[in-house]
Residue, then its C-alpha position, 0 to 999 in steps of 0.5 A: x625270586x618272583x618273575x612275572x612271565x607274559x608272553x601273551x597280552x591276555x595272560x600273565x601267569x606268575x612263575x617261580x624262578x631263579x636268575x642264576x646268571x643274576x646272582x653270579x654277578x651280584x656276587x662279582x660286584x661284592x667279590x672284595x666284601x667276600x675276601x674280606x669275610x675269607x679273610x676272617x674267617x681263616x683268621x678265626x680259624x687260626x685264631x682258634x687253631x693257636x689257642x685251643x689247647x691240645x685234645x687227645x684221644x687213648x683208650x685201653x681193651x678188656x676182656x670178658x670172659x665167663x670164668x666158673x669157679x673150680x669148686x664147681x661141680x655137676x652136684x654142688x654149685x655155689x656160683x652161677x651162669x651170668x647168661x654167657x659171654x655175651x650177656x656178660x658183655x652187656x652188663x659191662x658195657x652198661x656198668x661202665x657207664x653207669x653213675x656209681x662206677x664212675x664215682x669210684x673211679x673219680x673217687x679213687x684218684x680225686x679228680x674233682x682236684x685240678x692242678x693248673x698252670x698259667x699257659x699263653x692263653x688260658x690256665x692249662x691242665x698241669x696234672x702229675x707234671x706238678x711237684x707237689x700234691x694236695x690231700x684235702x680233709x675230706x671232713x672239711x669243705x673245700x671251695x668250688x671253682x675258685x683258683x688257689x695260686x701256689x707260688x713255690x718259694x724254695x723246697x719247704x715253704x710255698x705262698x698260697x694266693x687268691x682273691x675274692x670277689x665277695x665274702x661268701x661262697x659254696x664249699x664241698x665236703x668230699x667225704x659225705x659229698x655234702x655241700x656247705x655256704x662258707x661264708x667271712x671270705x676275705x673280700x680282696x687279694x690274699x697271700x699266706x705263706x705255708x710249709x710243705x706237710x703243714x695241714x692248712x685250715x681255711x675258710x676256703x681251703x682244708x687239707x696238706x700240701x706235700x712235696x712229691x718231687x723235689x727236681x722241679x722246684x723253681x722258686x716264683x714258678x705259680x701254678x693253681x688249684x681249683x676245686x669241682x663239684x663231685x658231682x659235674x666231674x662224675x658226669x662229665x667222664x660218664x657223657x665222655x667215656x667211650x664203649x664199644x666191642x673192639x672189631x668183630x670180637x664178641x668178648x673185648x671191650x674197647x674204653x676211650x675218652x677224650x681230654x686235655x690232659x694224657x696222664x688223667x686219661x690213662x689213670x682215669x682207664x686204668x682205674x676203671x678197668x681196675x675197680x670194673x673188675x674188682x665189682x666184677x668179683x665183688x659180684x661173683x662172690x656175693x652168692x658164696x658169701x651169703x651162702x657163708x653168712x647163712x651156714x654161718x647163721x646155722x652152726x651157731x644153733x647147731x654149736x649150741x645144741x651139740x653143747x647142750x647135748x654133750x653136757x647132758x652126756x657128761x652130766x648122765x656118766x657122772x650119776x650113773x654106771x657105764x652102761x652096757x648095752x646089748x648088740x641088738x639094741x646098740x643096732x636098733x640105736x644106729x638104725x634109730x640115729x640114722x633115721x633121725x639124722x635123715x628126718x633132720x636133714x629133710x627139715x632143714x631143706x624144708x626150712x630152707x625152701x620156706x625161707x626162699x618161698x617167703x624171701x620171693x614173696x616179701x623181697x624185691x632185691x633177689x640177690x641176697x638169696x643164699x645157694x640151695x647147696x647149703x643145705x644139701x638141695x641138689x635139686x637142678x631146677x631150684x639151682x638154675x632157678x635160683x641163679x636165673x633170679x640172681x642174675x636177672x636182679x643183678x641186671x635189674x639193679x645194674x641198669x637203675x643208674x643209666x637207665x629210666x625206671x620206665x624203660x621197657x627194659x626194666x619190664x623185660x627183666x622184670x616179666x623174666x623175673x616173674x615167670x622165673x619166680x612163677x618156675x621156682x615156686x612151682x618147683x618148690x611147692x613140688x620138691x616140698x610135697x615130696x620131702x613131706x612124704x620122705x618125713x612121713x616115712x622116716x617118722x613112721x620108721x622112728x616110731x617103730x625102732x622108738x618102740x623096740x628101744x623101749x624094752x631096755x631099761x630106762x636108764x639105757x634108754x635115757x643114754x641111746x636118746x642123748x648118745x643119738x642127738x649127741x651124734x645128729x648134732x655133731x653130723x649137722x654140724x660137720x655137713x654144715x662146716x664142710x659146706x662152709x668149706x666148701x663155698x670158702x673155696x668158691x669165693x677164694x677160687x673165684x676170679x674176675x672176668x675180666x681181665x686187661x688186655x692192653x693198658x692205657x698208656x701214653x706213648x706220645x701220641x693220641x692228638x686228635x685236636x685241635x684239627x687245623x687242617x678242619x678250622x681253616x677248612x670251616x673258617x673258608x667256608x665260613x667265610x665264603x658261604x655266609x656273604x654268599x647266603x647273605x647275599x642270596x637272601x638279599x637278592x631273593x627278597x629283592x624285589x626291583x627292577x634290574x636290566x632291559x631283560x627282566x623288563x621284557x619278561x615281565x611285559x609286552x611294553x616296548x622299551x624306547x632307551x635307556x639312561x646311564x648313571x651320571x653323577x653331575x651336579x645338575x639336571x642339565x646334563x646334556x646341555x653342559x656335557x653334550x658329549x657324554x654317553x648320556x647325552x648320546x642315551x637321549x639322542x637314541x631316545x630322540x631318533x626313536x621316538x620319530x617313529x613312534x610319533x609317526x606311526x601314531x599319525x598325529x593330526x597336528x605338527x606339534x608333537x606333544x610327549x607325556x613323561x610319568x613314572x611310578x613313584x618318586x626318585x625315578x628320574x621322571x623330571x632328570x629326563x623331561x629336563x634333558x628330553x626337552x634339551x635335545x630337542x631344543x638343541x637339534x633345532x626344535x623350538x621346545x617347551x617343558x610343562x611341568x604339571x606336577x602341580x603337588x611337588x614341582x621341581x623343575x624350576x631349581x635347575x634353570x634359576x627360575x621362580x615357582x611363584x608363577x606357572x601353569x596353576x596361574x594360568x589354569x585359574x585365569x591369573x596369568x596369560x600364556x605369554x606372562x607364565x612362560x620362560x626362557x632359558x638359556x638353552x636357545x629354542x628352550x622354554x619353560x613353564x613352571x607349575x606355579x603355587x601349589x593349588x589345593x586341587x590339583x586333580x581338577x585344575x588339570x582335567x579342567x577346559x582352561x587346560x585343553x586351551x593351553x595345550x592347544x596354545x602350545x601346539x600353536x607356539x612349539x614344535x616339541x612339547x614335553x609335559x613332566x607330569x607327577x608318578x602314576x603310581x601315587x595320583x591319576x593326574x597323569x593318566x588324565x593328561x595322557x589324551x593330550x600326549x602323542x605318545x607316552x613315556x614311562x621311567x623305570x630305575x633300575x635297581x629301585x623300581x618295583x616290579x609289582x608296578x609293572x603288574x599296574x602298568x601294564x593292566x592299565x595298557x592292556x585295558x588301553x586307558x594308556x595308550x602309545x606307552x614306552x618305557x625309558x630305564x634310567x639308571x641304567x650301568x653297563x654291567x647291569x647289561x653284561x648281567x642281564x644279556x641285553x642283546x638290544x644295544x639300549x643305550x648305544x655308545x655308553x657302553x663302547x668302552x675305549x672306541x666310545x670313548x673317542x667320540x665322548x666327553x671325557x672326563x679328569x684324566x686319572x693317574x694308574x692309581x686312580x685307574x685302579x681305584x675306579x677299576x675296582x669301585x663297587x658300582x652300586 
């Protein structure tokens, strides 16, 4: 709130403050409306509490651990380091939260079916607690979001109900996750009566009912199905699951999830740890299983070239003798043999290595490679190379559903690939470098038995050369089989690393909700804090007058009194309720002003007072009619001017007539004696303003208006002039140089504090002078708010002893009491 703070005549700094004191007893004069909206709110919060269904929490643990197949060794490797136990870690916690995962897990126990029953207030999840289960066709579109009642009629026939709104709507093929419009809905209400196991085949329905337990049947017990997008479901359990490492253990994994229903939850945890671990071996067996493929690929060559060969030998026994050849020469052959089976191994590996430096250079998806162990490369670095690649790409194409292709993470792994790559190749181009001499060797070797064999006759040369590929072909292809083997071994040893720890399991409890104890806390709250906030705004923006203190702080303008709120029917409240506290407030005001006319040493005995406030609705003409009637009543010969030439008003209360008044006199119509009226009021007299003048201003300032002040003084003692608000015209701060002092009327609760800024510049530059305020309006609570310590108003506000010496009103019966008690005071 803006306070205005003037403790000096010459300054007034503006200043951020905030009446706390104010506030507090704002909110105590709506104290019912804030345990109206506590009221409400508790009853939302129950509300909520009652029909909010029920909301459980389970969860279940994994373990990860890093598991090496036995077929292992410190010389062949057919499986790989996934990066640790940690690094493990994350790969599962990332790939439980990935978009296929879940896919196979909604998949697998055909979430996207909700099975419902009517509940008191909304269709609840009924999921395994109903007797049957429906298998849709998943060639077939079944429609979205649509409830399908299944009313069970006895144990083999149901009555399928629905009702639609429009004849066209969007169905979902489950199988291909395709969507479909169906269309030539029946536009009403529809029933159909079906048997148990019978294939329903509906626009809007494809699939069989079958009775799965046939102790809950109850005829005429209705219960719903509704179909969901594949794709919503998947999402809403992939944003629902919960990971985290269970405590301070670096290998356990802990899933939660959130739901309506415990049985879906514990299937939705079990089958997710169940088909996790299952990719997991997947996973791990994707390098024995292309190693396989690429053995696989090779023996087919090797098979046939062994067949080749041995039809060549059978082909040469049946033309020629047996042959026998010298022991010398039968060692050359073997030495010859062994040379060519070495040179073939050595083009094998190099094929390999080929392959790999072509596969790096042309593929983006490194997982595919096979293990260098195939073909006999025993050579460490390519090994952990070639895993290395593997599990970085496994990473890579792991993260690709949680994660933007953007992310800093996919460059991380992408420049850990690169540099790898950059590892391999170098290690490649070197490992070829030395094969290529190791060939170089054996081939000068095999040129040099060749030449030793060629002494023998031709015929026997012919038989050493296909007895020689005969056995090659036949050792490749033994190498190859046990390599085979081998990695057989590996996929079939291998195991998944992971491994439950606790299933999920119901076991009756897991509520977290709906938090009673939380709504009616928030309901209190709500309803406590939104009045107040309310109220708060309210009262910041509140920019008005409120009590006698906030008037002193704003200005140095002395207050004279204060007028209490009075709901009388008239203005003439201190005539016709001489006893009442507001006629006391202006007997205050009267006793007050003897001095202030006093002090102003006034030349004349008439004592002329000037009655102006800012703005319309202030209760300027309320206190000129009741000033002049206290005056009139103590015995002073009292006149009432009213000089609010533009709205006159004082005339309705007395009776009178507006048609003449002081505007005839100024314009020399009427005399003094034929423009003034007596009242009722002995020693009071009234001159009304008279027609409304087109100028005002300059009637007013005119010297015909000096001479009926001065008529006046000769006629009264007291004179009060009702002039119009300073705020709106400058009439009255021309009439105040007739005035023996000035009276301006402050509302509380309706004037503008900004009208104490034009106020009192215009009392600081004195063109106003031997100025006071009366606040009218003024309420005793009001008073207790602010702190009025000055006893403004003395007698309106003396509770039961005051009211002995005031006029009292109808007396009240207890309820009536109670009623005004508790009365909103505005």
């Amino acid at each position: 709130m803006l306070d205005y703070d003037s403790h000096n005549t010459n300054d007034e700094g503006l200043h951020f403050s905030f009446d706390f004191q104010g506030f507090f007893f704002k909110v105590l004069n709506f104290w019912k409306i804030i345990i109206i909206c506590i009221g409400l709110g508790l009853l939302g919060a129950y509300l909520i509490s009652t029909r909010k269904q029920n909301i459980y929490k389970l969860g279940s643990l994994i373990s990860i651990e890093n598991d090496r197949s036995p077929f292992s060794t410190a010389t062949t490797s057919i499986s790989f380091n996934w990066g640790g136990v940690s690094g493990k870690v994350g790969q599962v916690m990332t790939s439980l939260k990935t978009r296929t995962h879940n896919e196979k897990v909604v998949d697998s126990l055909k979430l996207y079916i909700e099975y419902l029953k009517e509940g008191k207030y909304q269709k609840i999840d009924v999921y395994k607690k109903v007797p049957y289960i429906f298998k849709p066709n998943m060639k077939a579109p079944q429609l979205l979001n649509q409830f399908i009642g299944i009313r069970l009629l006895n144990e083999t026939t149901f009555e399928l109900f629905t009702e639609f709104e429009q004849d066209q709507g969007k169905g979902q093929l489950y199988g291909s996750k395709d969507f479909e419009a169906i269309y030539n809905l029946p536009v009403g209400p529809y029933t159909k009566t079906f048997k148990f196991g019978e294939p329903i085949r509906l626009p809007f329905l494809n699939g069989v009912l079958e009775l799965n337990s046939l102790d809950v049947i109850k005829p005429n017990v209705e219960y719903f199905l509704r179909f969901k997008n594949f794709d919503q479901v998947v999402n809403s359990f992939q944003k629902s699951i919960k990971v985290g490492p269970f405590e301070k253990s670096t290998s356990i994994i802990e899933l939660s999830i959130i739901g309506y229903n415990k049985s879906k939850i514990v299937d939705f945890l079990n089958a997710t740890s169940t088909i996790l671990s299952h990719t997991d071996l997947e996973r791990k067996n994707a390098y024995a299983t292309n190693t396989i493929n690429f053995i696989d690929s090779t023996l087919t060559s090797v098979d046939l070239s062994i067949k080749d060969m041995s039809q060549k030998m059978d082909s040469f026994r049946r033309q020629n003798d047996i042959i026998d050849v010298e022991a010398d020469m039968e060692k050359i052959s073997t030495s010859l043999q062994v040379s060519q089976t070495q040179q073939e191994e050595i083009r094998m590996k190099l094929n390999y290595l080929n392959s790999l430096e072509v596969y790096l250079k042309t593929e983006s998806d490194y997982s595919g490679i096979a293990a260098p162990t195939s073909v006999g490369i025993e050579e460490g670095n390519i090994i952990t190379s070639v895993s290395r690649i593997i599990t970085l790409s496994t990473e890579r194409k792991t993260r690709e559903y949680t994660t933007r292709e953007e992310s800093s993470i996919f460059k991380n792994i992408d420049r850990q690939i690169e540099a790898e790559k950059n590892v391999l190749m170098a290690t490649i181009t070197s490992t070829k470098s030395t094969l290529r001499s190791q060939l170089e060797s054996l081939l000068k070797n095999i040129t040099s038995l060749e030449g030793r064999l060629s002494e023998l006759p031709n015929d026997q040369q012919e038989f050493l050369k296909i007895q020689r590929q005969l056995n090659i072909s036949q050792a490749a292809y033994d190498q190859y089989v046990a390599r085979r083997s081998e990695a057989a071994i590996a996929r079939a040893a291998n195991i998944s690393d992971i491994t439950v720890v606790d299933n999920a399991k119901d076991i009756g409890g897991g509520l977290i909700g709906p938090d009673t104890s939380l709504n009616y806390m928030m309901g209190l709250l709500a309803g406590l804090f939104v009045p107040l906030v309310i109220l708060f705004i309210i009262y910041f923006l509140d920019n008005t007058i409120h009590g006698a203190e906030e008037v002193k702080r704003l200005s140095q303008i002395p207050i004279l009194g204060v007028v209490g709120k009075d709901k009388h029917r008239n203005n003439l409240v201190v005539f016709e309720k001489p006893k009442s506290a507001v006629a006391e407030s202006f007997r205050a005001i009267r006793s007050s002003l003897q001095f202030v006319i006093k002090n102003n040493n006034t030349k004349h005995n008439a004592r002329t007072i000037l009655l102006t406030s800012s703005i319309g609705g202030e209760g300027k003409t309320f206190c000129s009619i009741n000033m002049a009637t206290i005056y009139a009543m103590s015995g002073k010969k009292t006149i009432l001017v009213g000089l609010d030439l533009r709205k006159p008003k004082i005339f309705g209360d007395f009776n009178l007539s507006n048609k003449k008044g002081v505007v005839n006199y100024l314009i020399e119509e009427r005399s003094l004696e034929e423009i003034t009226n007596e009242t009722a009021i002995k020693n009071f007299d009234i001159i009304t303003a008279g027609p409304i003048p087109p100028n005002p201003s300059e009637l007013l300032i005119s010297e015909r208006m000096n001479t009926l002040i001065n008529e006046l003084r000769a006629k009264y003692e007291i004179i009060i002039l009702d002039t119009p608000p300073l705020g709106i015209v400058t009439d009255a701060q021309d009439l105040t140089k007739f005035a023996d002092t000035n009276i301006f009327i402050l509302r509380l609760n309706y004037t503008k504090k900004g009208m104490l800024q034009f106020i009192n510049a215009k009392y600081r530059s004195r063109e106003i002078k031997n100025l006071s305020f009366v606040l009218n309006f003024y309420k005793h609570n009001t008073s207790k708010k602010m702190g009025n310590s000055y006893g403004y108003g003395y007698g309106y506000g003396y509770g039961v002893y005051g009211n002995s010496y005031h006029e009292q009103g109808e007396k009240l019966g207890f309820i009536k009491k109670m009623k005004q008690l508790f009365k909103k005071k505005s």
